[in-house]
mmCIF file of the N, C-alpha and C atoms, coordinates in Angstrom:
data_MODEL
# 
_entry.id   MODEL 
# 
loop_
_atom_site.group_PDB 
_atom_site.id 
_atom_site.type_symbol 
_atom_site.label_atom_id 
_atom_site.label_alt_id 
_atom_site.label_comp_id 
_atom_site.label_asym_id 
_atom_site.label_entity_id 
_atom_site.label_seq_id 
_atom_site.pdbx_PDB_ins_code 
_atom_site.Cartn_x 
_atom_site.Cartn_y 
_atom_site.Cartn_z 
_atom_site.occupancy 
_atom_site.B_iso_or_equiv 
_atom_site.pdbx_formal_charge 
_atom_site.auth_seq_id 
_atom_site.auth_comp_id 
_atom_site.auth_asym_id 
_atom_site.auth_atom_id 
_atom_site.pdbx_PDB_model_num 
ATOM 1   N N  . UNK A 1 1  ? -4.308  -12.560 -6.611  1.00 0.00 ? 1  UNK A N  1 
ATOM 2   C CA . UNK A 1 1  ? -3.248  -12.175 -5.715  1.00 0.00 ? 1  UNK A CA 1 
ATOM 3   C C  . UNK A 1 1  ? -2.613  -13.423 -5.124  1.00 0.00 ? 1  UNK A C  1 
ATOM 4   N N  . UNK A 1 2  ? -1.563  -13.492 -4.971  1.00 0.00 ? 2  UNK A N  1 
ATOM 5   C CA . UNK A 1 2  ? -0.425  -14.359 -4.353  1.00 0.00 ? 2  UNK A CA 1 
ATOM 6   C C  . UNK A 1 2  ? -0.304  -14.053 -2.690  1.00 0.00 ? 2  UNK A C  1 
ATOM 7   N N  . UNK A 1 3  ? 0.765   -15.121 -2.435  1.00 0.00 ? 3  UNK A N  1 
ATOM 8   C CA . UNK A 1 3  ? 0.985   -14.805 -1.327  1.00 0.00 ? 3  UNK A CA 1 
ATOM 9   C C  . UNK A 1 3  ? 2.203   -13.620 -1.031  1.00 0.00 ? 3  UNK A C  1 
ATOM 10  N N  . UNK A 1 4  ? 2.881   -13.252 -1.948  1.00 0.00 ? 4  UNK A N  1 
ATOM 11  C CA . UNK A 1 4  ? 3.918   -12.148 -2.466  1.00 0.00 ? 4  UNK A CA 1 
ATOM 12  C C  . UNK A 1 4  ? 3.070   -10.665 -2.176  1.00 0.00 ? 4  UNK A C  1 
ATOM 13  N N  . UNK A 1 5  ? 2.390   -10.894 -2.773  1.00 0.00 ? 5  UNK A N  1 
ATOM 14  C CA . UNK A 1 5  ? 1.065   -9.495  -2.489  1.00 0.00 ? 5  UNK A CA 1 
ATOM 15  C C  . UNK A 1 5  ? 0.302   -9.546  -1.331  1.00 0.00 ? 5  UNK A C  1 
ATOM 16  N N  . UNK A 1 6  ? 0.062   -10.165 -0.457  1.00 0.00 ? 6  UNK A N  1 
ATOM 17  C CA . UNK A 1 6  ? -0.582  -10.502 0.569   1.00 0.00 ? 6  UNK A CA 1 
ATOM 18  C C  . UNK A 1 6  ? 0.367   -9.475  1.639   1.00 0.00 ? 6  UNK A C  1 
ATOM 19  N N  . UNK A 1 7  ? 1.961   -10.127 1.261   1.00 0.00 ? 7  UNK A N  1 
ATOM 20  C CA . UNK A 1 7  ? 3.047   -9.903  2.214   1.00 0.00 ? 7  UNK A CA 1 
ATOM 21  C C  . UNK A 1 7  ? 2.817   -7.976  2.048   1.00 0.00 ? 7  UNK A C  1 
ATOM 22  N N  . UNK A 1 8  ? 2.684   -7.957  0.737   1.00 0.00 ? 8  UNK A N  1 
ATOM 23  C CA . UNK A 1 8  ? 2.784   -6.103  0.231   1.00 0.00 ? 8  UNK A CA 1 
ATOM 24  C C  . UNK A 1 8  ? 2.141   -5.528  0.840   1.00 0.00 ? 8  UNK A C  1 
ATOM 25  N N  . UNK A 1 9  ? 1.043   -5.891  0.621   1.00 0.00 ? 9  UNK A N  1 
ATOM 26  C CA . UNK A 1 9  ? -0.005  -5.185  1.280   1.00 0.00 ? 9  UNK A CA 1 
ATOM 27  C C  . UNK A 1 9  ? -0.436  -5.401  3.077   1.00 0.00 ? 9  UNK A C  1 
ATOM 28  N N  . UNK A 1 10 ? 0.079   -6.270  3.968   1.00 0.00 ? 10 UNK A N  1 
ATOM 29  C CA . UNK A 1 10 ? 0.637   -6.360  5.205   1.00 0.00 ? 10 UNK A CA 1 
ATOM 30  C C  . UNK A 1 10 ? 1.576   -4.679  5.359   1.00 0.00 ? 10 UNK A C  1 
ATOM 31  N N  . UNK A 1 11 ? 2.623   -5.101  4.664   1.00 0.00 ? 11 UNK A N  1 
ATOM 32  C CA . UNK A 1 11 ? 3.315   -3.896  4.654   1.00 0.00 ? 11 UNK A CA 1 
ATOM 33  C C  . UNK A 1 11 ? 2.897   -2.497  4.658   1.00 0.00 ? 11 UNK A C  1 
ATOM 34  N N  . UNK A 1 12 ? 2.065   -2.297  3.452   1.00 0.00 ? 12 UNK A N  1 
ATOM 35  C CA . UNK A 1 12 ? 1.672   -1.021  3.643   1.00 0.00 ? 12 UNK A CA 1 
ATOM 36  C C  . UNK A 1 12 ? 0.678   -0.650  4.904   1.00 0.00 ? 12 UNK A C  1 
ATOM 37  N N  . UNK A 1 13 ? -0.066  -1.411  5.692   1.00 0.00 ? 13 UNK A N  1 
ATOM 38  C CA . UNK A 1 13 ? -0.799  -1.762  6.590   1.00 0.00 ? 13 UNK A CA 1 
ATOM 39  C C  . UNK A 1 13 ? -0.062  -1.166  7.700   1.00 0.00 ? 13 UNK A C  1 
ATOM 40  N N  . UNK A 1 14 ? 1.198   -1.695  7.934   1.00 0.00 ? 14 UNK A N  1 
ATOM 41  C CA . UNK A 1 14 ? 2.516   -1.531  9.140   1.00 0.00 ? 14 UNK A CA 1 
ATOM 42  C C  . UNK A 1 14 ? 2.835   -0.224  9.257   1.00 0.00 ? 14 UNK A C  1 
ATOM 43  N N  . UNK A 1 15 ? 3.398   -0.063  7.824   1.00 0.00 ? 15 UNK A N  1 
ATOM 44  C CA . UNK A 1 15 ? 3.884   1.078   7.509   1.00 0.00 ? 15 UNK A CA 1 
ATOM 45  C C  . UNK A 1 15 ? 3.054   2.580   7.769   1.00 0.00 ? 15 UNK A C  1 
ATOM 46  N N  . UNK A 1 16 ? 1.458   2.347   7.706   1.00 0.00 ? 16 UNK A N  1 
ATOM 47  C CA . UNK A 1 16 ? 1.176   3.092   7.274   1.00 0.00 ? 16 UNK A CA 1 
ATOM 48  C C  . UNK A 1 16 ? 0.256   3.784   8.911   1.00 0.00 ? 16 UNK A C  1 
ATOM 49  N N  . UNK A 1 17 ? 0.324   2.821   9.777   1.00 0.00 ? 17 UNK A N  1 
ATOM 50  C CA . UNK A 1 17 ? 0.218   2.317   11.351  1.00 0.00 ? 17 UNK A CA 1 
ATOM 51  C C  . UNK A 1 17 ? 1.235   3.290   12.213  1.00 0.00 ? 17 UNK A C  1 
ATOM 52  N N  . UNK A 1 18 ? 2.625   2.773   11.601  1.00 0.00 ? 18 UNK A N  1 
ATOM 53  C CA . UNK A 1 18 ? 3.889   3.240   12.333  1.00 0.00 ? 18 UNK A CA 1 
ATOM 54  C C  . UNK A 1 18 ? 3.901   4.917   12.069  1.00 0.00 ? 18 UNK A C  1 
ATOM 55  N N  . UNK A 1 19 ? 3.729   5.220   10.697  1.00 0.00 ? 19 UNK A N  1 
ATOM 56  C CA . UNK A 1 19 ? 3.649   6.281   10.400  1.00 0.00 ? 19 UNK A CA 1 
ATOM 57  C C  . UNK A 1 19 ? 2.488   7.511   10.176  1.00 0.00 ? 19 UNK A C  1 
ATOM 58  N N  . UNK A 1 20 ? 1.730   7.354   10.680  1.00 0.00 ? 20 UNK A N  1 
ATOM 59  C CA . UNK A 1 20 ? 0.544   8.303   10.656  1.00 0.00 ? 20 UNK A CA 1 
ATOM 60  C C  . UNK A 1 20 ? 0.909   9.867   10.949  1.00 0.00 ? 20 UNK A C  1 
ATOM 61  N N  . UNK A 1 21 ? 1.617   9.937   11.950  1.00 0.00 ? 21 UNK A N  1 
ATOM 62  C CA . UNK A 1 21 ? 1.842   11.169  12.303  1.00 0.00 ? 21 UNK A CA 1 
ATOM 63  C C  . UNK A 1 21 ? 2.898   11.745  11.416  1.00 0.00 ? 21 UNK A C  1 
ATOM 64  N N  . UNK A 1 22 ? 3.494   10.945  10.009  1.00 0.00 ? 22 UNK A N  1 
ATOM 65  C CA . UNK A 1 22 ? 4.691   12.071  9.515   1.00 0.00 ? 22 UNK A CA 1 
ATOM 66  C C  . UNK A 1 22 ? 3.732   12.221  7.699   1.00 0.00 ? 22 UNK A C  1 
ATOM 67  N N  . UNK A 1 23 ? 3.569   13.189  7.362   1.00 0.00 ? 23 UNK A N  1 
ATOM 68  C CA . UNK A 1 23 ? 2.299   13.415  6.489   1.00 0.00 ? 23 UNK A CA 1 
ATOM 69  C C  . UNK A 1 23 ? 3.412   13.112  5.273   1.00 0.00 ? 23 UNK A C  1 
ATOM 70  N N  . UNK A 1 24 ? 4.806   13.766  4.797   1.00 0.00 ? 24 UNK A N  1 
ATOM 71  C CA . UNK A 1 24 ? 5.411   12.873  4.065   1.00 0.00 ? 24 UNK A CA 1 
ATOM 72  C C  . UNK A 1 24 ? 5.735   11.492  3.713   1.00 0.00 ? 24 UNK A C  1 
ATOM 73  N N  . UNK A 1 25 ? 5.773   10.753  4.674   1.00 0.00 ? 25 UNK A N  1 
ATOM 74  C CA . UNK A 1 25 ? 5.466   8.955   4.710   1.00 0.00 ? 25 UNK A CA 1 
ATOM 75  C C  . UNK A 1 25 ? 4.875   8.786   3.913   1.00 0.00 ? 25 UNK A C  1 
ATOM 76  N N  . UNK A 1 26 ? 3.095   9.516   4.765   1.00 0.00 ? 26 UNK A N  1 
ATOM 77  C CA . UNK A 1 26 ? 1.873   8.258   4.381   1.00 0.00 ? 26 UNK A CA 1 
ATOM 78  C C  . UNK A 1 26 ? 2.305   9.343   2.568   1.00 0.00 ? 26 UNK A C  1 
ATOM 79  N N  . UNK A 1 27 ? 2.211   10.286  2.002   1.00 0.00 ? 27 UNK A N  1 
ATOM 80  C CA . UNK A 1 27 ? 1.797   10.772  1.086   1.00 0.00 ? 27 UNK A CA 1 
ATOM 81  C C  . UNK A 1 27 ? 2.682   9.628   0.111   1.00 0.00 ? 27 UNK A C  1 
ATOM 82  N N  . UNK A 1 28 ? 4.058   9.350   0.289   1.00 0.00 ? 28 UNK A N  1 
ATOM 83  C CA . UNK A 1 28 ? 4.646   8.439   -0.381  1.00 0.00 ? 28 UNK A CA 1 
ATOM 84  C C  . UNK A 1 28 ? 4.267   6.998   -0.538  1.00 0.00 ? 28 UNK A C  1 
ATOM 85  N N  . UNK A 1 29 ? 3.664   6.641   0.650   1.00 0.00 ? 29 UNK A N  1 
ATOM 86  C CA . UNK A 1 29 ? 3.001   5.029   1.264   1.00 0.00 ? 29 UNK A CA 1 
ATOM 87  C C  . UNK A 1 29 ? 1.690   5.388   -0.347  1.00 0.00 ? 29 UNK A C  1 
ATOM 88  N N  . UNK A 1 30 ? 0.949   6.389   0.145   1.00 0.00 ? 30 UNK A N  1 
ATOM 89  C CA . UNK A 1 30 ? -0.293  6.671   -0.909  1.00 0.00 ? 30 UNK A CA 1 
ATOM 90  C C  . UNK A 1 30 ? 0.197   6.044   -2.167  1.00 0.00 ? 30 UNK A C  1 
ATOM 91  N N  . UNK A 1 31 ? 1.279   6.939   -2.943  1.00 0.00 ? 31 UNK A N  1 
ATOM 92  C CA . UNK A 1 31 ? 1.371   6.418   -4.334  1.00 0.00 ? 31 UNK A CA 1 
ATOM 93  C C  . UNK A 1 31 ? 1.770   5.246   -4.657  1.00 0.00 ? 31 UNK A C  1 
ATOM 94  N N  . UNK A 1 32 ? 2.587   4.779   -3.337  1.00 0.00 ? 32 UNK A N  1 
ATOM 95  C CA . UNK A 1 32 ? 2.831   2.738   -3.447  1.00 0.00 ? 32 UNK A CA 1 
ATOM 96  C C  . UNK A 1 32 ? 1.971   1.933   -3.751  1.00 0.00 ? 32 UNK A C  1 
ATOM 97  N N  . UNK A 1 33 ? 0.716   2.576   -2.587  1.00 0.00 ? 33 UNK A N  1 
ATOM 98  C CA . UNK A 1 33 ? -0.314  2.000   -3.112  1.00 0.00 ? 33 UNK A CA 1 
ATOM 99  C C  . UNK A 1 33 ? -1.117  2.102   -3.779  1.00 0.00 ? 33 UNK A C  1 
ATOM 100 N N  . UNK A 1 34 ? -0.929  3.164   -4.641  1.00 0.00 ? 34 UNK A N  1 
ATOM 101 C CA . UNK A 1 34 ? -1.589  3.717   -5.839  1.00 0.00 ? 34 UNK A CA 1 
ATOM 102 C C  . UNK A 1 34 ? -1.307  2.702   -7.043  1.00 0.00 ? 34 UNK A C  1 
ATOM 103 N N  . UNK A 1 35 ? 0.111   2.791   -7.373  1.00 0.00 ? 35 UNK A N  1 
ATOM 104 C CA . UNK A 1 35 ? 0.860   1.911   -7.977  1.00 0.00 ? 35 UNK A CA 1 
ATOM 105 C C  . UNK A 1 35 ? 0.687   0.535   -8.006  1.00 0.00 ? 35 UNK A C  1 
ATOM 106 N N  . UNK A 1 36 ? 0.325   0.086   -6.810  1.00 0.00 ? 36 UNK A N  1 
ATOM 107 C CA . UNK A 1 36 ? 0.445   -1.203  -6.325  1.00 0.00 ? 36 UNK A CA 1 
ATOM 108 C C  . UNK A 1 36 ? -1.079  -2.088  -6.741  1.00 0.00 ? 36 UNK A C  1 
ATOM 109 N N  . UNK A 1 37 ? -2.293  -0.756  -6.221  1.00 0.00 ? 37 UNK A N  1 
ATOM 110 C CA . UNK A 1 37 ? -3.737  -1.265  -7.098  1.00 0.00 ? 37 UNK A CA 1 
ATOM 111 C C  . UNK A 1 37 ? -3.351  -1.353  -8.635  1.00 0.00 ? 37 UNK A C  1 
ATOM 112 N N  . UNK A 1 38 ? -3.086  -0.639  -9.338  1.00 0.00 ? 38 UNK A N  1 
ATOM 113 C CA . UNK A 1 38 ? -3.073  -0.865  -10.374 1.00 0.00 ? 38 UNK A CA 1 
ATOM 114 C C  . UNK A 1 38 ? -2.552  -2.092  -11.151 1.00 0.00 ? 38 UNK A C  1 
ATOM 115 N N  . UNK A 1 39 ? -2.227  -3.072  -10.622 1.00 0.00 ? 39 UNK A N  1 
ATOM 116 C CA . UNK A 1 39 ? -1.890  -4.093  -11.191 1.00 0.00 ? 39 UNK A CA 1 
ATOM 117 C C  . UNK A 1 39 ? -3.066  -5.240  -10.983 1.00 0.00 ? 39 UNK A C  1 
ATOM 118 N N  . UNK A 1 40 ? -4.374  -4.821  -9.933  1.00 0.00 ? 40 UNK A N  1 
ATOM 119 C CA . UNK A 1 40 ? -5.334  -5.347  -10.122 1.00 0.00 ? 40 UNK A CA 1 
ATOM 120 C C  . UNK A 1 40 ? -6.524  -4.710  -10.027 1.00 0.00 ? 40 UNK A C  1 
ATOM 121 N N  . UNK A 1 41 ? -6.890  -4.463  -11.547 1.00 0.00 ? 41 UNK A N  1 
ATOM 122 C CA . UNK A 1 41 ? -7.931  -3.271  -11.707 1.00 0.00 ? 41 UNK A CA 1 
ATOM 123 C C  . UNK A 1 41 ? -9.577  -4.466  -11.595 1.00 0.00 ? 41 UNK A C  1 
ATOM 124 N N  . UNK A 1 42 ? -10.220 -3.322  -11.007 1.00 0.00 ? 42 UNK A N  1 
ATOM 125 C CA . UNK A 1 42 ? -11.265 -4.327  -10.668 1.00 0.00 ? 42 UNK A CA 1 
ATOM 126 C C  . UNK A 1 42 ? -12.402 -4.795  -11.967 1.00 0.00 ? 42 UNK A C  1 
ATOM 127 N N  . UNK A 1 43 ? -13.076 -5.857  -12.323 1.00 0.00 ? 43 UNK A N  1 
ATOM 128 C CA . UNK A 1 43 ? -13.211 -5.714  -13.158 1.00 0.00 ? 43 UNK A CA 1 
ATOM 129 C C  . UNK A 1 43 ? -14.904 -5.170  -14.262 1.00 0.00 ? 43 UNK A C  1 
ATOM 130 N N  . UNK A 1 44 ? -15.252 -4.072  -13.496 1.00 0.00 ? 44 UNK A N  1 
ATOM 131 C CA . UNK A 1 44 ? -16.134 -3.417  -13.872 1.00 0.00 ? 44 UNK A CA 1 
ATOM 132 C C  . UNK A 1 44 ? -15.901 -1.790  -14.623 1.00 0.00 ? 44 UNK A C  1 
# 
């Protein structure tokens, strides 16, 4: 991970802080970061 991904994942952190109470948000925030693991699959 970079410092580019560091910033991403800050974000979803914020985002996901600010928005707790609207269940559409986080459900969208979810697949970002669904999306977003997948580019570093762990390696087991």
């Amino acid at each position: 991970m970079k410092e580019e991904e560091m910033m991403d994942i800050a974000d979803f952190i914020h985002r996901t802080l600010t928005s707790r109470e609207d269940a559409t948000a986080v459900a969208k925030l979810r697949e970002e970061v669904h999306a977003f693991s997948r580019k570093f699959p762990l390696p087991f």
